[in-house]
HTML snippet that shows the backbone in 3Dmol.js (N, CA, C, O; Angstrom):
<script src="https://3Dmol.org/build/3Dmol-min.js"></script>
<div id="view" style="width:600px;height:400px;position:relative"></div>
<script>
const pdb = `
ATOM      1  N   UNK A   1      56.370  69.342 103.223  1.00  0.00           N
ATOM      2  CA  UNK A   1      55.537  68.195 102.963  1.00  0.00           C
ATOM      3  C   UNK A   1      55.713  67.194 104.097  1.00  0.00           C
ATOM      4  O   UNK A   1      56.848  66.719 104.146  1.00  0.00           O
ATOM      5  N   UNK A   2      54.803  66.734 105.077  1.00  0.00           N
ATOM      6  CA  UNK A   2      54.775  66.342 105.634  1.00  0.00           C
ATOM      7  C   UNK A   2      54.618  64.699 105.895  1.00  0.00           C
ATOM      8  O   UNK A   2      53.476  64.421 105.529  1.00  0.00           O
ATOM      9  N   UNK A   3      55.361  63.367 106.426  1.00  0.00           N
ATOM     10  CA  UNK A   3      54.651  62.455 105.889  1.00  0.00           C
ATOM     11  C   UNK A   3      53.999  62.160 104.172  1.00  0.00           C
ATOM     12  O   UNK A   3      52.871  61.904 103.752  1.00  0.00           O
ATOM     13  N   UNK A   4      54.805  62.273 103.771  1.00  0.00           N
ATOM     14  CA  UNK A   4      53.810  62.270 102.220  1.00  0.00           C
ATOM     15  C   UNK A   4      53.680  60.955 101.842  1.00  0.00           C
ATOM     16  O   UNK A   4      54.455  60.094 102.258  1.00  0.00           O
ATOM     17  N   UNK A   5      52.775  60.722 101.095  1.00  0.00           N
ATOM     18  CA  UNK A   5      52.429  59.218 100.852  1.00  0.00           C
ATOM     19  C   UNK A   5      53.093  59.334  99.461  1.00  0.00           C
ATOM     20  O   UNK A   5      53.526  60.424  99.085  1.00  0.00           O
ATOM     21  N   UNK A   6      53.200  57.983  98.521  1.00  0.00           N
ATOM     22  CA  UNK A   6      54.109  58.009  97.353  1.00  0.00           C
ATOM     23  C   UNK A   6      53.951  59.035  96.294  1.00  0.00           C
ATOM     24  O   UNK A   6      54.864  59.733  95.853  1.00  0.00           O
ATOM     25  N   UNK A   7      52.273  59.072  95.798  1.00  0.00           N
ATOM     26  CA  UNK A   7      51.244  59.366  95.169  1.00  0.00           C
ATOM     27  C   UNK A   7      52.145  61.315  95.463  1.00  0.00           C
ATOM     28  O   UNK A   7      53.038  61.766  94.745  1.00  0.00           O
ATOM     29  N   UNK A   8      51.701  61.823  96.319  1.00  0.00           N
ATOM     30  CA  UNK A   8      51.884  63.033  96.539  1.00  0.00           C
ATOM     31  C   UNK A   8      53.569  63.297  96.375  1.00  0.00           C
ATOM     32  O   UNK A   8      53.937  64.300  95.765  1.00  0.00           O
ATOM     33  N   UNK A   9      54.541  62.376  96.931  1.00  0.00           N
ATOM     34  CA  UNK A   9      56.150  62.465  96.130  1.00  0.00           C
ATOM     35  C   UNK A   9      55.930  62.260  94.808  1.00  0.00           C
ATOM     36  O   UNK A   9      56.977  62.249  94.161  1.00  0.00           O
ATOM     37  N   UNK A  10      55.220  62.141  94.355  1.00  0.00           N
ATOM     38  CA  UNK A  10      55.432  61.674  92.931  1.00  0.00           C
ATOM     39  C   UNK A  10      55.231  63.230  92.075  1.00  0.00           C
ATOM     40  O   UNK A  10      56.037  63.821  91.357  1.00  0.00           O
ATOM     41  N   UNK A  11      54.070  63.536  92.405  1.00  0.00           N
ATOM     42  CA  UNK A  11      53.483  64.811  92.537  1.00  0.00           C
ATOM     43  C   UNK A  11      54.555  66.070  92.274  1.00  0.00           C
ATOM     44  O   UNK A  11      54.767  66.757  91.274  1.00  0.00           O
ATOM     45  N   UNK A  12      55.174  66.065  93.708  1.00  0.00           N
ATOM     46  CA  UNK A  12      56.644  66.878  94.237  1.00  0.00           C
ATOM     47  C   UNK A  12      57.322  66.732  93.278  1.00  0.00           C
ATOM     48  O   UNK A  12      57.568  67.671  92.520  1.00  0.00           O
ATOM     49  N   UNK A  13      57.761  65.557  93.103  1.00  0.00           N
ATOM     50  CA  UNK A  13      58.910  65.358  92.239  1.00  0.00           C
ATOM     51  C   UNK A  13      58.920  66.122  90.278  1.00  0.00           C
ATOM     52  O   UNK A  13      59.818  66.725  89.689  1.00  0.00           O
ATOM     53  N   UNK A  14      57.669  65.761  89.859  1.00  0.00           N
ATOM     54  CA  UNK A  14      57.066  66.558  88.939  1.00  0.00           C
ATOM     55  C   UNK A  14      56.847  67.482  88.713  1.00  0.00           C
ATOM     56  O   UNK A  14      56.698  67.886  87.560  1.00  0.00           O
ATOM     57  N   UNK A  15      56.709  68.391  90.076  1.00  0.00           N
ATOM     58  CA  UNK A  15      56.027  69.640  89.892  1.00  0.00           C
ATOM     59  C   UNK A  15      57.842  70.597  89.841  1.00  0.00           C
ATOM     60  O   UNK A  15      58.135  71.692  89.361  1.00  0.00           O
ATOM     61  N   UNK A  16      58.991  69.192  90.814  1.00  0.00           N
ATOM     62  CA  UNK A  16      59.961  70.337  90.957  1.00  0.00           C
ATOM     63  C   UNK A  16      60.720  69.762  89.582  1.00  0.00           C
ATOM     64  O   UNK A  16      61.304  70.813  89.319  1.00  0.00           O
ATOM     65  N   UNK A  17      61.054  69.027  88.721  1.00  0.00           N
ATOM     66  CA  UNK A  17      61.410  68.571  87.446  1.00  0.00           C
ATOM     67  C   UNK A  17      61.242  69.690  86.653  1.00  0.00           C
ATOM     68  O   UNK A  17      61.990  70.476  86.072  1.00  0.00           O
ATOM     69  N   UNK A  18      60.024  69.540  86.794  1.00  0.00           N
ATOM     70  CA  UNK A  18      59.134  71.164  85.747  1.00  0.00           C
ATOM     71  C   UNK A  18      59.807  72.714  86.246  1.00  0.00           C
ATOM     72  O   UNK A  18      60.013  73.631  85.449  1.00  0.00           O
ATOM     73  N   UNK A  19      60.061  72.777  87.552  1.00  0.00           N
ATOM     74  CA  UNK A  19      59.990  73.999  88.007  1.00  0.00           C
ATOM     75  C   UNK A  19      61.867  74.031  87.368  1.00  0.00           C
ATOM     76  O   UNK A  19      62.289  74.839  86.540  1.00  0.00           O
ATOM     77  N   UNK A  20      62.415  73.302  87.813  1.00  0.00           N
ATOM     78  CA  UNK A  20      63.858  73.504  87.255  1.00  0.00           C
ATOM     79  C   UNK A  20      64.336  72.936  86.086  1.00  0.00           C
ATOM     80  O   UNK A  20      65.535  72.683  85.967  1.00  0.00           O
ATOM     81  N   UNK A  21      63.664  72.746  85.354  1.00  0.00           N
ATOM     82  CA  UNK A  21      63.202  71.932  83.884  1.00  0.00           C
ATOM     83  C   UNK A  21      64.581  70.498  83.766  1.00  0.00           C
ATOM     84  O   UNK A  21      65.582  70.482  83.050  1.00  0.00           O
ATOM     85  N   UNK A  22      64.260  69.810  84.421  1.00  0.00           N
ATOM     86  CA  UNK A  22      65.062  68.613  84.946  1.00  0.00           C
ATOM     87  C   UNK A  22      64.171  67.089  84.321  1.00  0.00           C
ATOM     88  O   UNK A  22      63.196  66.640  84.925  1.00  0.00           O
ATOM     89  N   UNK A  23      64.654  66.535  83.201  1.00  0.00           N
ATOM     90  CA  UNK A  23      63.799  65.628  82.664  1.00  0.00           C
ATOM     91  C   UNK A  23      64.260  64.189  84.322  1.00  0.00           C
ATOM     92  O   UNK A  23      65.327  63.896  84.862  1.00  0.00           O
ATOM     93  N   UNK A  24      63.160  63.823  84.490  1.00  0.00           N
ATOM     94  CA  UNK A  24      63.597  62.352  85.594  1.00  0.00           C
ATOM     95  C   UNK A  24      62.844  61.299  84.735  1.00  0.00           C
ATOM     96  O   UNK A  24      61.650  61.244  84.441  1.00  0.00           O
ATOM     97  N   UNK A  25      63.785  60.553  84.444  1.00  0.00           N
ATOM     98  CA  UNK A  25      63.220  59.225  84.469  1.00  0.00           C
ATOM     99  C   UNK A  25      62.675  58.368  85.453  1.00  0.00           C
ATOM    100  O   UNK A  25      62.919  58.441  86.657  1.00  0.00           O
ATOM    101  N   UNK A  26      61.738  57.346  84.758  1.00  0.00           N
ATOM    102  CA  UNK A  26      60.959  56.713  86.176  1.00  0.00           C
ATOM    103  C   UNK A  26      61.782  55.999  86.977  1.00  0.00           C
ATOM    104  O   UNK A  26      61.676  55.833  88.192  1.00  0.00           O
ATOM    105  N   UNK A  27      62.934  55.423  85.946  1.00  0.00           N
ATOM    106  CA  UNK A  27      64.212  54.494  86.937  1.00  0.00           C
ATOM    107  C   UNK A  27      65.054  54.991  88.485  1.00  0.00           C
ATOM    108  O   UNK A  27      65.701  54.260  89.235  1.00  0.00           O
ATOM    109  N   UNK A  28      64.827  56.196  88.598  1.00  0.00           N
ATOM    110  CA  UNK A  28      64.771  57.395  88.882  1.00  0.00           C
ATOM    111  C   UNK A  28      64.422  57.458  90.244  1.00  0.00           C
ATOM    112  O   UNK A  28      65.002  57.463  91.330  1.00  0.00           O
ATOM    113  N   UNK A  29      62.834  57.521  89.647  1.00  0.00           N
ATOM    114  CA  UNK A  29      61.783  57.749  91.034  1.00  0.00           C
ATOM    115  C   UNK A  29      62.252  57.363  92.202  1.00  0.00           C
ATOM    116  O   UNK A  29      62.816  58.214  92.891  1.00  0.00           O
ATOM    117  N   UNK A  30      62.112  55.831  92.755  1.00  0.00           N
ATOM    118  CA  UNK A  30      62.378  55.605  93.868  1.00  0.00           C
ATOM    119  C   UNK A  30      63.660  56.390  94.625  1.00  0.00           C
ATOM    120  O   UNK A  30      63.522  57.176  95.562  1.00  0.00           O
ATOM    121  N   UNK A  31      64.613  56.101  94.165  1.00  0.00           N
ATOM    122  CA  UNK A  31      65.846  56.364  94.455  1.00  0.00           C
ATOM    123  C   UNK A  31      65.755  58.268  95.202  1.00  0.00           C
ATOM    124  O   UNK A  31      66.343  58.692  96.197  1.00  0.00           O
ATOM    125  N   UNK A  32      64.804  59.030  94.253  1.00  0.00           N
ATOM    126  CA  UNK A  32      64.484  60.276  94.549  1.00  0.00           C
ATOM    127  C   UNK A  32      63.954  60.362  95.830  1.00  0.00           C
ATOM    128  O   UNK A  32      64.381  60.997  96.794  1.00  0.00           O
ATOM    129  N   UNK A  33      62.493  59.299  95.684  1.00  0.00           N
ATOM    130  CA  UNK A  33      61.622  59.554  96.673  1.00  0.00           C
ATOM    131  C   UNK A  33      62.722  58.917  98.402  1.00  0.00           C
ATOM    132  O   UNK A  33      62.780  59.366  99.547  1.00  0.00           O
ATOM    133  N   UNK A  34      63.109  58.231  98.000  1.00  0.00           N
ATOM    134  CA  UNK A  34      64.098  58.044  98.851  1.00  0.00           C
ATOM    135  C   UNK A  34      64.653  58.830  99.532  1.00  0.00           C
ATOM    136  O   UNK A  34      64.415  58.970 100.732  1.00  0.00           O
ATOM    137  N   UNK A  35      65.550  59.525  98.838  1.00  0.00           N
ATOM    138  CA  UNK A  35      66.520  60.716  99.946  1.00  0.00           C
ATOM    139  C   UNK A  35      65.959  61.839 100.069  1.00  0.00           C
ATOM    140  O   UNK A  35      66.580  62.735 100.641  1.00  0.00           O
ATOM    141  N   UNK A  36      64.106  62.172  99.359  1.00  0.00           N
ATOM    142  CA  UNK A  36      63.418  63.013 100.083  1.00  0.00           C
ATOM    143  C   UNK A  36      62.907  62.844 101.234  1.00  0.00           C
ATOM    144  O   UNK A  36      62.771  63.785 102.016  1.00  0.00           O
ATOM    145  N   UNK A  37      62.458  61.310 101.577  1.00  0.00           N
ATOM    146  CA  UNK A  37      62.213  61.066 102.994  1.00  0.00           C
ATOM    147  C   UNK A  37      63.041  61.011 103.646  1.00  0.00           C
ATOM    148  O   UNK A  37      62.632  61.321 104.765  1.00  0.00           O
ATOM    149  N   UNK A  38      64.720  60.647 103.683  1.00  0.00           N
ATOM    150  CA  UNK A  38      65.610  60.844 104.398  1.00  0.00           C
ATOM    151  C   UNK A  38      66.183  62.296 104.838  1.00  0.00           C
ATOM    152  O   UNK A  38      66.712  62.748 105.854  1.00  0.00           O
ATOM    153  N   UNK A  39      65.859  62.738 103.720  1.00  0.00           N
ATOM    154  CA  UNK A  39      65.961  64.613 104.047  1.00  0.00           C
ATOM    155  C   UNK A  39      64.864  65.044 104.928  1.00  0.00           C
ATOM    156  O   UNK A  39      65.286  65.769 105.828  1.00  0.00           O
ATOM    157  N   UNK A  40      63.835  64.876 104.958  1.00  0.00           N
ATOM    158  CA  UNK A  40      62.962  65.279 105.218  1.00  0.00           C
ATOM    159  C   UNK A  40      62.606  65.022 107.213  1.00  0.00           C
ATOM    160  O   UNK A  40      62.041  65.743 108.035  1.00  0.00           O
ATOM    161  N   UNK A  41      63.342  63.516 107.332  1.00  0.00           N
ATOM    162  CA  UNK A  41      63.395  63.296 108.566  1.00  0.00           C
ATOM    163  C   UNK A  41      64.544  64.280 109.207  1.00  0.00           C
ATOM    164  O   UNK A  41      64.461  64.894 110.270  1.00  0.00           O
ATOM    165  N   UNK A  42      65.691  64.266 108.229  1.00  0.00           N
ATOM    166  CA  UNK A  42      66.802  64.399 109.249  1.00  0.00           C
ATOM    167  C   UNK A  42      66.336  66.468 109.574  1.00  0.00           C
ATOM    168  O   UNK A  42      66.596  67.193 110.534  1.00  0.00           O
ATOM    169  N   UNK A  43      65.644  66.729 108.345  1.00  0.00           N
ATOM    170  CA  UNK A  43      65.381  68.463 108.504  1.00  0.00           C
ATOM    171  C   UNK A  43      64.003  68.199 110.192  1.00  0.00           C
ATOM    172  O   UNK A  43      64.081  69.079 111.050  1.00  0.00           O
ATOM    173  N   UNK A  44      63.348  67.481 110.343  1.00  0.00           N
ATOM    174  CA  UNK A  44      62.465  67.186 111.579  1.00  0.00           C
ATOM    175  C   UNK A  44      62.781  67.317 112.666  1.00  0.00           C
ATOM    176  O   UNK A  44      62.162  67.858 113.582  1.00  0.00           O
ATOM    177  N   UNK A  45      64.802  66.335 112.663  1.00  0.00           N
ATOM    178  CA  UNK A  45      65.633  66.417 113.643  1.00  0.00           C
ATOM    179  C   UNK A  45      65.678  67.326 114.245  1.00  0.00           C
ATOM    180  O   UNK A  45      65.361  67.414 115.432  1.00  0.00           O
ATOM    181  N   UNK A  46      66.257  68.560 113.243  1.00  0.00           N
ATOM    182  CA  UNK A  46      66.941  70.095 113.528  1.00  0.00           C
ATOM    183  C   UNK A  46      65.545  70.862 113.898  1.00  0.00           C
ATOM    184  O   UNK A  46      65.575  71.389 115.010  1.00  0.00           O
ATOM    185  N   UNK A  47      64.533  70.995 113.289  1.00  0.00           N
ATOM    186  CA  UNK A  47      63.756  71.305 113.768  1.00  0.00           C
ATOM    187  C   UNK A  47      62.828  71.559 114.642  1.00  0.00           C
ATOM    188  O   UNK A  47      61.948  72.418 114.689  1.00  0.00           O
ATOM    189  N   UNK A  48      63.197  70.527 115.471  1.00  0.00           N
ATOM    190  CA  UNK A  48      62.554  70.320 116.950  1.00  0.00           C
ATOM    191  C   UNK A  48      63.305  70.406 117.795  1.00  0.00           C
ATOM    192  O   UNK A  48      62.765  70.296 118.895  1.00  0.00           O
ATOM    193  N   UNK A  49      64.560  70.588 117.828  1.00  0.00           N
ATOM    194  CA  UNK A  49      65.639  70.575 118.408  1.00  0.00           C
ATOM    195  C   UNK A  49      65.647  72.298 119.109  1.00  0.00           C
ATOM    196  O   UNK A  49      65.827  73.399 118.588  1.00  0.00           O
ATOM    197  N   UNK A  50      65.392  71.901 120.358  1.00  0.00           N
ATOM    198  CA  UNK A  50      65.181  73.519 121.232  1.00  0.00           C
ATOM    199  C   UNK A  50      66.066  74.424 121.292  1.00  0.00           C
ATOM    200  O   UNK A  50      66.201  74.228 122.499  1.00  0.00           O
ATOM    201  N   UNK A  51      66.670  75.099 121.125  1.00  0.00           N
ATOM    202  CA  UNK A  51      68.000  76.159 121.331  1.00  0.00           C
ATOM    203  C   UNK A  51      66.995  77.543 122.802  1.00  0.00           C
ATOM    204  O   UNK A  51      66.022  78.291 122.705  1.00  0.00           O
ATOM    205  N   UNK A  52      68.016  77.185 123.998  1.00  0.00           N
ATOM    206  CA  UNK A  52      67.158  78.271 124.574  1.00  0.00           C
ATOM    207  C   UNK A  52      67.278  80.127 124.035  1.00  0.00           C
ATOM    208  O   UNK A  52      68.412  80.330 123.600  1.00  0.00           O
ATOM    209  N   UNK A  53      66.889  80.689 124.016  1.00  0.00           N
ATOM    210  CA  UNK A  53      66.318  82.045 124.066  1.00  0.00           C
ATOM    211  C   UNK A  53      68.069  83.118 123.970  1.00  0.00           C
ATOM    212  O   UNK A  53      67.899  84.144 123.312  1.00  0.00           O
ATOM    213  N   UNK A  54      69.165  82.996 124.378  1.00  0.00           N
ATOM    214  CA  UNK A  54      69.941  83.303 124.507  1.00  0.00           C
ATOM    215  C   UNK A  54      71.506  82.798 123.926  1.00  0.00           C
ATOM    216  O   UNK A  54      72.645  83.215 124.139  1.00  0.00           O
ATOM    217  N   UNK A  55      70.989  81.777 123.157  1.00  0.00           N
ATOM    218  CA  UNK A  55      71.489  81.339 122.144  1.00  0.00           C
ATOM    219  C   UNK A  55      72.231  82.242 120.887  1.00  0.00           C
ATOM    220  O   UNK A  55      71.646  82.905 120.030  1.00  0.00           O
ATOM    221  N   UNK A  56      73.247  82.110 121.003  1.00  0.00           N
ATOM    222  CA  UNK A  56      74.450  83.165 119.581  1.00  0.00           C
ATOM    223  C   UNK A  56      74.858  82.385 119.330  1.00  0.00           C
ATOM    224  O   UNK A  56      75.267  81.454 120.023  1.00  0.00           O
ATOM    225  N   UNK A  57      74.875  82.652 117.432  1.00  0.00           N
ATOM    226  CA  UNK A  57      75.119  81.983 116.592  1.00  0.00           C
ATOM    227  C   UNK A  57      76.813  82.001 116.967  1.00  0.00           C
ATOM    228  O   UNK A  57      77.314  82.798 117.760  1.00  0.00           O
ATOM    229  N   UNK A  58      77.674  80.791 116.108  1.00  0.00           N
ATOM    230  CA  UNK A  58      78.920  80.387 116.401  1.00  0.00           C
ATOM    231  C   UNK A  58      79.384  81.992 115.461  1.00  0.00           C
ATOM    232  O   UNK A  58      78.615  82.810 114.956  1.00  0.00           O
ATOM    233  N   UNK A  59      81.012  81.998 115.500  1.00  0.00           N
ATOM    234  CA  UNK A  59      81.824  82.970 114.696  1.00  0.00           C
ATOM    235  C   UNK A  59      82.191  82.345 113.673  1.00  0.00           C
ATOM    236  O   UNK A  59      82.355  81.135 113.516  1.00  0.00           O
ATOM    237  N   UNK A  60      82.349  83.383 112.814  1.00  0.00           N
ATOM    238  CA  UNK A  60      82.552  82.759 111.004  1.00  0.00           C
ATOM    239  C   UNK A  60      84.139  82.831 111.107  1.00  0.00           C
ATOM    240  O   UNK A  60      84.829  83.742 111.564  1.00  0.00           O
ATOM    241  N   UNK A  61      84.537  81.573 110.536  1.00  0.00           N
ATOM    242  CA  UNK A  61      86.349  81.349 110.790  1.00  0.00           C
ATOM    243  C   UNK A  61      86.619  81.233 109.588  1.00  0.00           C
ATOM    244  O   UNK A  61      86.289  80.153 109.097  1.00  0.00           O
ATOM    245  N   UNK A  62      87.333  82.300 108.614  1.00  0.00           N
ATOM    246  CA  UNK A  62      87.617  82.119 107.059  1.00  0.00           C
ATOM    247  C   UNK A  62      89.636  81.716 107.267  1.00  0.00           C
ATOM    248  O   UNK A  62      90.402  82.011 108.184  1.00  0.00           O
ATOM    249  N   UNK A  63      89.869  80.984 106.007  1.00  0.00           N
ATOM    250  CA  UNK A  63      91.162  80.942 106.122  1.00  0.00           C
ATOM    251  C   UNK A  63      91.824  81.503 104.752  1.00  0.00           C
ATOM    252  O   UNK A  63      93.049  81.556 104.634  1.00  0.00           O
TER     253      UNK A  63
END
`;
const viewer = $3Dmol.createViewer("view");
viewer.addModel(pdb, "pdb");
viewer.setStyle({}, {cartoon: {color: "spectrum"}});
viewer.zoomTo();
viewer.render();
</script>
């Protein structure tokens, strides 16, 4: 979701409530719509963020 205007978070937020059957109160809302736009920028970050062509992933370090 790109840019979304409130109207269409509101939308989101409903459609994913329902999908994971999660009652939200409206007290709620903002606070939601909130750290979806903060998520949403910081996923933009990583996303545009170039890695050239020859790029390997790091090694998995278990302890």
């Amino acid at each position: 979701m790109a840019e979304a205007s409130d109207g269409s978070w509101d939308d989101y937020i409903d459609a994913v409530g329902r999908a994971l059957a999660l009652p939200i109160e409206d007290a709620w809302r903002p606070a939601i719509r909130a750290n979806l736009e903060v998520s949403l920028r910081m996923a933009k970050l990583v996303d545009e963020f170039s890695l050239p062509d020859e790029t390997e992933p790091a090694s998995v370090f278990t302890a």
